[in-house]
C-alpha positions as CSV (number, residue, x, y, z in Angstrom):
1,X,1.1,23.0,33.1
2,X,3.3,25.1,35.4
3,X,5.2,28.3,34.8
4,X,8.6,26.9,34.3
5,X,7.4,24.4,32.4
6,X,5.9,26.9,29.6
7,X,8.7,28.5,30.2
8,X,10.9,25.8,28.9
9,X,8.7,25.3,25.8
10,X,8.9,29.2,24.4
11,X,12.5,28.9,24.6
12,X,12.4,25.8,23.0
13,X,9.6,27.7,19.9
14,X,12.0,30.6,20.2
15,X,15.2,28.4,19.3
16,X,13.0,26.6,16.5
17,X,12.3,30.0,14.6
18,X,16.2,31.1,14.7
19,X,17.4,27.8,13.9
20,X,14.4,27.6,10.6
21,X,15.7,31.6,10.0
22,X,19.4,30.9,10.2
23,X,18.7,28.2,7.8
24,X,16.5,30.7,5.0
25,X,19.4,33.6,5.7
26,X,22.0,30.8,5.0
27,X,20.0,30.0,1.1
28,X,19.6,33.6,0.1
29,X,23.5,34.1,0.8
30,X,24.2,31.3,-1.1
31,X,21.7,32.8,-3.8
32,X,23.6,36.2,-3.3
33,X,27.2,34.4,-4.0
34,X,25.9,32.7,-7.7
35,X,24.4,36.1,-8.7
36,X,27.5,38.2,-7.8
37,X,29.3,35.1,-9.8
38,X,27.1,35.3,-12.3
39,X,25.8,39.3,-13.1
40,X,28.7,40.8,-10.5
41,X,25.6,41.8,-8.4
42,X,23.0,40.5,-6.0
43,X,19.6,41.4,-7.3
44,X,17.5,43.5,-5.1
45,X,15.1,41.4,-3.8
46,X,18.0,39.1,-2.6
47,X,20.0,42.0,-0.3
48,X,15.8,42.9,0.9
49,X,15.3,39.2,2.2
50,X,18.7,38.9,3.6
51,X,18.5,42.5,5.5
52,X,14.7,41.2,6.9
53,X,16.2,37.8,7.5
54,X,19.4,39.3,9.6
55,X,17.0,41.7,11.9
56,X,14.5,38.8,12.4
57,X,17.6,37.0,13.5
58,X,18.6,39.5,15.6
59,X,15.3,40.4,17.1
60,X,14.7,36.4,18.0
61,X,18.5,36.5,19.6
62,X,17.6,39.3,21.8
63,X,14.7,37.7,22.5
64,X,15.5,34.4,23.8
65,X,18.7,36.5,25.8
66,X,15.9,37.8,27.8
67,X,13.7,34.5,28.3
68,X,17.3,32.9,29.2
69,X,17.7,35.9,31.6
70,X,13.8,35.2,33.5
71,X,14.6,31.8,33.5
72,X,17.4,32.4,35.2
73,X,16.5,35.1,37.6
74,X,13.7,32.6,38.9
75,X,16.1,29.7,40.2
76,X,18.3,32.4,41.9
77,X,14.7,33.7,43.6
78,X,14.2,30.6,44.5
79,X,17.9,29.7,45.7
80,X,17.2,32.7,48.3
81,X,13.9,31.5,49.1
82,X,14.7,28.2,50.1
83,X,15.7,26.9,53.5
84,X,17.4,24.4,55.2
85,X,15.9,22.1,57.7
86,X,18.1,24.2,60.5
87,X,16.5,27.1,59.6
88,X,13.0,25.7,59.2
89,X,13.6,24.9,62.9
90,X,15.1,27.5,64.3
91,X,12.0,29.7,63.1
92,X,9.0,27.3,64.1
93,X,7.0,28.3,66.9
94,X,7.7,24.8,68.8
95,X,11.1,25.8,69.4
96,X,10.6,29.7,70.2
97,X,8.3,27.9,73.0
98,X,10.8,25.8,74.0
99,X,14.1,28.6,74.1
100,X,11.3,30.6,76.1
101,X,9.8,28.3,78.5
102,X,13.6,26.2,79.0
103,X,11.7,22.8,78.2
104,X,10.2,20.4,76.3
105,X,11.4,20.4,72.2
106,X,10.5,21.2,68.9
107,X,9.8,19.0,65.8
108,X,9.4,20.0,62.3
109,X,8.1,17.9,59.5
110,X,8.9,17.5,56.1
111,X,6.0,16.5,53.7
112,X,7.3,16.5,50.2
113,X,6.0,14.1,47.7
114,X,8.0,12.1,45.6
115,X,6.5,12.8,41.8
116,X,7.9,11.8,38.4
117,X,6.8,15.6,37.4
118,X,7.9,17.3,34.1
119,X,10.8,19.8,34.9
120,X,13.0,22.4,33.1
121,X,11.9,20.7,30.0
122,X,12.1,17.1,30.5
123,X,9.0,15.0,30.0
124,X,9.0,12.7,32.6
125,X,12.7,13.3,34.8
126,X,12.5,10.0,36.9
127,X,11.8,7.0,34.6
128,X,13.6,7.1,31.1
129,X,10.8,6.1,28.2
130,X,11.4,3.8,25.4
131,X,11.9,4.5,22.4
132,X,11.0,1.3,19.7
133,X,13.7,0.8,17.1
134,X,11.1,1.1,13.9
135,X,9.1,3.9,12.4
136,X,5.6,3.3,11.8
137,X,4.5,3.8,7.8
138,X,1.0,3.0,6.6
139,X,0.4,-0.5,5.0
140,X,2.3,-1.2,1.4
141,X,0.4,-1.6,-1.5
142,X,0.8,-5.3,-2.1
143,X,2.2,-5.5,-6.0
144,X,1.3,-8.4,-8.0
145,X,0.9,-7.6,-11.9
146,X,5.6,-8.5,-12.1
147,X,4.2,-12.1,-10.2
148,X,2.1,-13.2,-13.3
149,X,4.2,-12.6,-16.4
150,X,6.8,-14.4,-17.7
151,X,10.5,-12.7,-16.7
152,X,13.9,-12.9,-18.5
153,X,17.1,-10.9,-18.9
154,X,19.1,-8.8,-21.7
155,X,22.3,-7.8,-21.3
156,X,21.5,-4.6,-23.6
157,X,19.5,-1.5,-23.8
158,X,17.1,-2.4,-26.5
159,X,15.1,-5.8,-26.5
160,X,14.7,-6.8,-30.6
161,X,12.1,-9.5,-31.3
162,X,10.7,-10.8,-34.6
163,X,6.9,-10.9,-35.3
164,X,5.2,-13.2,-37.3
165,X,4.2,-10.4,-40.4
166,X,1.6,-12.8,-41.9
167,X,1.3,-16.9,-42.8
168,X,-0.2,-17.8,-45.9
169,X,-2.0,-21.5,-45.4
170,X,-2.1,-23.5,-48.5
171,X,-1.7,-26.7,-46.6
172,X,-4.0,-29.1,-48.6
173,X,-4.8,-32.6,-49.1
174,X,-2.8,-33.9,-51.8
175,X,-4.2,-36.4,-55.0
176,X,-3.5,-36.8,-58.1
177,X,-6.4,-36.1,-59.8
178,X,-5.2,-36.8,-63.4
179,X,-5.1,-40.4,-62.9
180,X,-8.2,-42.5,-63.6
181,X,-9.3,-43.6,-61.0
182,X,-8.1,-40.8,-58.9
183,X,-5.0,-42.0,-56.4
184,X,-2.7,-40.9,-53.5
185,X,-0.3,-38.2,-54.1
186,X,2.9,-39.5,-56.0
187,X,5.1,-37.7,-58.5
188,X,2.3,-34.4,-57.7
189,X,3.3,-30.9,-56.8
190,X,2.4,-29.9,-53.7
191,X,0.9,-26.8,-52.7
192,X,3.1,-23.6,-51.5
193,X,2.2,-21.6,-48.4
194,X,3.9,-18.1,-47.6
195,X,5.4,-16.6,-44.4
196,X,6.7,-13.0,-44.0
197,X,8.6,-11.5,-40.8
198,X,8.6,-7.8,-39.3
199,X,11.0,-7.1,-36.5
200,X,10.2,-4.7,-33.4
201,X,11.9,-3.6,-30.2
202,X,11.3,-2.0,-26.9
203,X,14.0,0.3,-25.0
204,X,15.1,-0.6,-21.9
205,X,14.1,2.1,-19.1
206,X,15.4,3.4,-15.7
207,X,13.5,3.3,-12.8
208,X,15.3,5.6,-10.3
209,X,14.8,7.8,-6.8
210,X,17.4,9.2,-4.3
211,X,16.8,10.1,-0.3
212,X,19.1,12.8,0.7
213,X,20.6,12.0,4.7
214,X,23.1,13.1,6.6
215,X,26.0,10.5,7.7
216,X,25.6,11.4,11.6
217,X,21.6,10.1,11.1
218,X,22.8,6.6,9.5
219,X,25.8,6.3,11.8
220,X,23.3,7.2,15.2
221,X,20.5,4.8,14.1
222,X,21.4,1.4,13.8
223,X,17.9,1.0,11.8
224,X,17.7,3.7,9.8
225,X,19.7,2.8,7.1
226,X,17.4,-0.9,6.5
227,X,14.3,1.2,6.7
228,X,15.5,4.3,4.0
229,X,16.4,1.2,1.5
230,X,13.0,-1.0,2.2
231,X,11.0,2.0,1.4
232,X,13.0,3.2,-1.8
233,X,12.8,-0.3,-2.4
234,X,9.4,0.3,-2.4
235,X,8.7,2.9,-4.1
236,X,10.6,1.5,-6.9
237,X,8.2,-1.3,-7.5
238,X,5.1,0.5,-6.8
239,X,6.3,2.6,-10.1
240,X,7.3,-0.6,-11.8
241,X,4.1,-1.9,-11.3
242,X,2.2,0.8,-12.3
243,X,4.5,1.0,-15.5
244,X,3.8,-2.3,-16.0
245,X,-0.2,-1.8,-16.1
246,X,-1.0,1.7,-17.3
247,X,1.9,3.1,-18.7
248,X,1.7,5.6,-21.6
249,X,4.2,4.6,-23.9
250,X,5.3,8.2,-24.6
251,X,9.1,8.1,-25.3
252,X,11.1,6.7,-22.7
253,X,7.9,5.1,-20.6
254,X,6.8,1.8,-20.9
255,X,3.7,1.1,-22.7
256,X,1.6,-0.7,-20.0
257,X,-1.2,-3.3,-20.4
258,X,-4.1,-1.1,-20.2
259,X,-2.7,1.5,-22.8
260,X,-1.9,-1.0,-25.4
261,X,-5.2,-3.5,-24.7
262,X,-8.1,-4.0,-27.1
263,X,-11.2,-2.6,-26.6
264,X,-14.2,-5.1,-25.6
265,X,-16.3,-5.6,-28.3
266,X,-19.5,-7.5,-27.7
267,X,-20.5,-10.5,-29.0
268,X,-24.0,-9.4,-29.7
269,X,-26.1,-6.6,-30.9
270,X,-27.7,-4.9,-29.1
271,X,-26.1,-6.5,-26.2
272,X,-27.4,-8.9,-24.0
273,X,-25.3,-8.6,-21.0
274,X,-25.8,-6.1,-18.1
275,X,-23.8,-7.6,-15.1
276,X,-19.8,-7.4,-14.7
277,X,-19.6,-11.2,-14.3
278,X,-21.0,-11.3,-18.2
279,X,-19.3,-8.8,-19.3
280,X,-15.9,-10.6,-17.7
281,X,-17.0,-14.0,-19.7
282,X,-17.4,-12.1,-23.1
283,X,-14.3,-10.2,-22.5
284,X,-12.3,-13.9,-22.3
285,X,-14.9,-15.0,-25.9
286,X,-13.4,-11.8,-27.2
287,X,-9.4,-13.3,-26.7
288,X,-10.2,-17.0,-27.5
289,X,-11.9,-16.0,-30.6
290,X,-8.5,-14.1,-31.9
291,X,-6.7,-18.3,-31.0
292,X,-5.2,-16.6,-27.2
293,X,-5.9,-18.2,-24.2
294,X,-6.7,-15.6,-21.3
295,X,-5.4,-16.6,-17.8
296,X,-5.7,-13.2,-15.9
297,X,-8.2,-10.8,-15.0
298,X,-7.0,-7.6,-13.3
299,X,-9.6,-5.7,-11.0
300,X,-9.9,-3.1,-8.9
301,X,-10.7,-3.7,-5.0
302,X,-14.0,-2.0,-4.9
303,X,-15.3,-4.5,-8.2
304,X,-13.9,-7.6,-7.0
305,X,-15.7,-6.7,-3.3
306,X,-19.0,-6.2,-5.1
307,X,-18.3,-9.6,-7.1
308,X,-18.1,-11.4,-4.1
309,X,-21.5,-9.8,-2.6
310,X,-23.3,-11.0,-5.5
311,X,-26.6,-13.2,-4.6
312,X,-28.6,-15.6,-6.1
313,X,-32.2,-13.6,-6.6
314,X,-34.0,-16.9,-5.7
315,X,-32.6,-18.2,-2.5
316,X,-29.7,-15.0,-1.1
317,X,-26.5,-17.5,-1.6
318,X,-23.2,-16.0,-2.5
319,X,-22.3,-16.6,-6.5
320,X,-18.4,-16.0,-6.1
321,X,-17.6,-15.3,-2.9
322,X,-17.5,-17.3,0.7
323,X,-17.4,-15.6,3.7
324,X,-15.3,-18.6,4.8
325,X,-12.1,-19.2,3.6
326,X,-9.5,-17.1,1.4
327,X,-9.4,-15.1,-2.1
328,X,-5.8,-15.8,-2.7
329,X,-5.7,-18.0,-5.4
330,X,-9.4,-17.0,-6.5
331,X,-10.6,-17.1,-9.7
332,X,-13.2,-16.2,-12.2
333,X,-14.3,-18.0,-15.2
334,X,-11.2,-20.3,-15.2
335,X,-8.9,-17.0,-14.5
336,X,-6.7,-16.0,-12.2
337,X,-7.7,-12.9,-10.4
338,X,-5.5,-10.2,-9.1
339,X,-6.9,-8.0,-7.4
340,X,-4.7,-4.3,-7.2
341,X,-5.2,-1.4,-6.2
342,X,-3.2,-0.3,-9.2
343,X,-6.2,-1.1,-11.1
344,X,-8.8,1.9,-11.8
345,X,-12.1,1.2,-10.0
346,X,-14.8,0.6,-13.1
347,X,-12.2,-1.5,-15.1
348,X,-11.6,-5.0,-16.1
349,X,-8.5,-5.9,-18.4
350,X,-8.5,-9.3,-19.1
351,X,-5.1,-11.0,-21.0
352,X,-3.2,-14.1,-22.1
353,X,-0.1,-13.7,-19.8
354,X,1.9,-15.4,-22.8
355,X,1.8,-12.1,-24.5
356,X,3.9,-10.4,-22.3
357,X,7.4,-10.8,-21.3
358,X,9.7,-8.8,-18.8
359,X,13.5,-8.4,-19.4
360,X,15.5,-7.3,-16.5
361,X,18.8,-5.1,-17.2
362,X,19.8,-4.4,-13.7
363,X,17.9,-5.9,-11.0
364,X,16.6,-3.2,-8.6
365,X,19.0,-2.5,-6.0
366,X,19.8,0.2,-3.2
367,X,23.6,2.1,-3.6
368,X,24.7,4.6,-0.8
369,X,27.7,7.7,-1.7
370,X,29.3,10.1,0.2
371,X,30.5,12.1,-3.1
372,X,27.6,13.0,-4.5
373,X,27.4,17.0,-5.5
374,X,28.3,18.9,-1.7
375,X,28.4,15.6,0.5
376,X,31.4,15.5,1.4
377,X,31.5,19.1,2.4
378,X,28.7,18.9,3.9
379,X,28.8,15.0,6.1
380,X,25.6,14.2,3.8
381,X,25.0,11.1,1.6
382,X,23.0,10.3,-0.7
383,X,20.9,6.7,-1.2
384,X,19.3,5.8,-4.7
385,X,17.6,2.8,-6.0
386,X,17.3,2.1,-8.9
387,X,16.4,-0.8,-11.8
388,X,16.7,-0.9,-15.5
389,X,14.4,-3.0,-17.4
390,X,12.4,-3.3,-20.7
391,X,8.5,-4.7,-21.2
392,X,7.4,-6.5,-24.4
393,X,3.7,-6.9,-25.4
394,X,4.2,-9.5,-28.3
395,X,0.7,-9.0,-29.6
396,X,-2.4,-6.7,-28.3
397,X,-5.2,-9.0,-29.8
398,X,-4.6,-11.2,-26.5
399,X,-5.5,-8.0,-23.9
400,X,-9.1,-7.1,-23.6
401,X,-10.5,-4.0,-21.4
402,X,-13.4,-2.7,-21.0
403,X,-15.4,-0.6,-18.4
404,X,-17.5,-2.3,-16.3
């Protein structure tokens, strides 16, 4: 690296740290202002950060002056010391010999190499560089749990829904047994079963997140704007999803599948099982045998891997995976697998996707003002997204989870 070229890169530091300490003078005179407002005084620690703040200023002012001024000075050096091809002539020896001796002539050659070098700061001066109209980001998580349950909409902030409270079965064969011999049912009271209703409800909550930006950044890139929404898109569902599976149910949080889900109980004692593919199967005997029909397994990558790498002890083949072909559409034990990261490592929930319903409120979508707070003062806008929706479990008994 040459001297002007470092050169060119402690100015550029220099103008970094006065730009980042004009910026932190700028927020404790702003802090000043609201405590003058507020207690008619600015406390002391606020004057002693904005009196260090102002000399560092000063100081790093002086100091790029003087870089400036070196920077300077060495062009004009180098003005002086440069000559023409005239003067390159006059003063070679070739032609001194020549004014001398009142013959022959003089040549002088010029051997300067045409290089696309860095100078005064630019990276490569010649050939202009491309720059690609997408910023890289590492992979999405791919979200699948909202893909398997059944979706609908509400146009309120509470979903209502009545539950079956209990069912009384008297449903019998009828006879009448007072007749000799004993015949069909005619002119015989029949028997009475019982049903009783409960209601319950879930609240319908916000999903929400804003990116501040300035307006010169999303009127200067012609992508920028797409790329902010796709990834507040994104981080929208990645929340929904992970509402959707493991949310607490505190107030104002949906209660996900994992929180609400029945514990595995196993079928025998003590139990029988010691591999995760078992321990799947019971988990699915544990829902049929409460009448639910489980369609879905949830795993973790890490357990679904080590299910595929399972052997056979006696001759090495795979029991659920194939090295050729896909795992989209996979399943285990007649269920659907999805396979998410979302999904703790070590667990297994296994449900009846019946059980569950989605309501959306507001579908999630991506809103852009120029009004928000300062923004306007300040050429700054702000970009949310946002969705409103609500997440009913009609019963628990069809979720099982266990560790595995």
């Amino acid at each position: 690296m040459t001297e002007q070229v470092q050169e060119v890169l402690d100015i550029k530091a220099v103008e970094k740290q006065m730009l980042e300490t004009h910026q932190a003078l700028e927020g404790f005179i702003e802090k000043s202002n609201k405590e003058i407002e507020e207690t008619k005084s600015a406390s002391a620690e606020t004057k002693g950060a904005i009196d260090k703040l102002s000399e560092k200023a000063v100081e790093l002012a002086d100091r790029l002056a003087d870089m400036e001024q070196k920077q300077a000075t060495r062009f004009e050096d180098a003005a002086e010391e440069s000559k023409s091809a005239g003067e390159l002539l006059v003063e070679s020896e070739e032609f001194k010999h020549m004014l001398e001796h009142k013959r022959g002539g003089a040549r002088v050659e010029f051997k300067t190499a045409i290089v696309n070098a860095p100078s005064l700061g630019m990276a490569q001066p010649l050939v202009a560089g491309d720059r690609l109209n997408r910023v890289w980001h590492e992979p999405n998580r791919v979200l699948r749990i909202r893909d398997v349950l059944p979706q609908g909409r509400t146009s309120s902030n509470v979903v209502f829904f009545p539950k079956e409270n209990a069912f009384t079965n008297n449903a019998a064969v009828v006879r009448n047994t007072s007749a000799s011999p004993i015949v069909a049912a005619e002119n015989v009271t029949k028997p009475e079963s019982a049903l009783t209703f409960t209601s319950d409800s879930e609240e319908v909550v916000t999903i929400a997140h804003f990116i501040p930006i300035s307006k010169q950044a999303l009127d200067d890139s012609d992508f920028l704007a797409s790329y902010v929404n796709n990834r507040l898109m994104y981080g929208l569902k990645l929340t929904e999803e992970n509402q959707f599976l493991n949310g607490t149910g505190v107030t104002g949080y949906i209660t996900g599948i994992n929180t609400g889900a029945t514990a595995y109980a196993q079928a025998d004692s003590p139990n029988i099982y010691d591999d995760s593919l078992e321990y799947i199967r019971d988990m699915k005997r544990q829902a049929e045998q409460a009448n639910y029909m489980p369609d879905v397994v949830v795993l973790n990558p890490k357990d679904y891997s080590d299910l595929e790498l399972k052997r056979e002890t006696s001759n090495g083949q795979f029991i659920v995976g194939m090295p050729i072909g896909s795992s989209i559409g996979a399943t285990l034990w007649g269920m659907r697998v999805v396979v998410s990261n979302s999904q703790s490592a070590g667990t297994a929930t296994v449900f009846d996707s019946n059980t569950y319903q989605i309501f959306d409120r507001e579908d999630a979508a991506v809103e852009i003002s120029y009004e928000d707070s300062t923004n306007f003062q300040k050429n700054m806008a702000t970009v949310r997204a946002e969705e409103r929706c609500a997440f009913v479990c009609y019963s628990t008994s069809g979720t099982i989870k266990a560790t595995i």
